[in-house]
C-alpha positions in Angstrom: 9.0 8.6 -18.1 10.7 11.6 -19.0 13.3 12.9 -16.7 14.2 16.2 -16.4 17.3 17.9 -14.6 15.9 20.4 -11.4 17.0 23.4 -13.1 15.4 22.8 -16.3 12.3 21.7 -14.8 12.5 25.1 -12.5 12.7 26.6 -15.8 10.5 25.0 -17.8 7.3 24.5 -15.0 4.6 24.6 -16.9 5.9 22.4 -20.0 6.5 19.8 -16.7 3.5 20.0 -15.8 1.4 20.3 -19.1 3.6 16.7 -19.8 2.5 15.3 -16.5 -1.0 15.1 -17.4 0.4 12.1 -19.7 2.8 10.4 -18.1 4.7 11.2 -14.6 7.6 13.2 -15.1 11.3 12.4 -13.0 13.0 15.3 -11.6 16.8 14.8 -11.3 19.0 16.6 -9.0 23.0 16.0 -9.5 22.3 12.9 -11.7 19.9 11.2 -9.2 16.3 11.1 -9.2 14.5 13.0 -6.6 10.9 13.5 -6.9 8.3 12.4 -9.5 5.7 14.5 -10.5 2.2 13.2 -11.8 -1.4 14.6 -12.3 -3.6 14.9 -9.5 -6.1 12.0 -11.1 -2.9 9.7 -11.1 -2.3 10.6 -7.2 -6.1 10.4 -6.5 -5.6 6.5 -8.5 -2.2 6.0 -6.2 -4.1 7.0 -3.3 -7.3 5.0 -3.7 -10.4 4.4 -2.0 -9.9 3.0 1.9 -12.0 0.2 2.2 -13.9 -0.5 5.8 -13.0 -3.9 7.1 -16.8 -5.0 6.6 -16.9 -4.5 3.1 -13.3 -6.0 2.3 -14.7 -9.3 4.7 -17.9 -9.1 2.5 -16.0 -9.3 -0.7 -14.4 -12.2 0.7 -13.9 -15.5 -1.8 -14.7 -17.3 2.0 -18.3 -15.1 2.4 -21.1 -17.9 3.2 -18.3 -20.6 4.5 -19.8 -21.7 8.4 -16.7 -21.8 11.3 -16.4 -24.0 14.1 -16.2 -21.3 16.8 -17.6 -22.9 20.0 -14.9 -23.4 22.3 -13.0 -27.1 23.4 -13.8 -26.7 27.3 -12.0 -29.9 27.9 -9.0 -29.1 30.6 -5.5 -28.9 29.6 -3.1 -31.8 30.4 -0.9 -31.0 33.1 2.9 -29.8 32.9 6.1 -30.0 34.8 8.1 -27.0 35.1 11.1 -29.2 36.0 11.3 -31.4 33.2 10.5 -34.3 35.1 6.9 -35.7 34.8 5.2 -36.0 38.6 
């Protein structure tokens, strides 16, 4: 990535963003990066498409396996809240 200090980017715009359309492009300010800037088909890729729960469950590796889900209705052994069985 090229980087590019803010006032020669300000100066420059349209070479930044002609260069963009390649690669993103680093804008420095006082010798530290501050922004990046990249076409708007690399954001829409960054971005990507939100998947619905349904779909990312139906995509699964696990799709088609059967689960257990009936419920143990057996009672719970009893406790002590003293430490001391009763």
């Amino acid at each position: 990535m090229t980087r590019w200090q803010l006032q020669e980017a300000k100066a420059k715009f349209s070479e930044l963003i002609r260069r963009c359309a390649n690669e993103p492009q680093i804008v420095c300010k006082r010798g530290k990066d501050q922004a990046v800037v990249l076409s708007f088909d690399a954001y829409r890729r960054l971005l990507g498409k939100k998947a619905h729960l349904v779909d990312f469950m139906s995509r699964s590796p696990m799709k088609g396996i059967e689960l257990d889900l009936t419920r143990d209705r057996t009672s719970a052994r009893g406790t002590s809240l003293t430490g001391m069985e009763p």
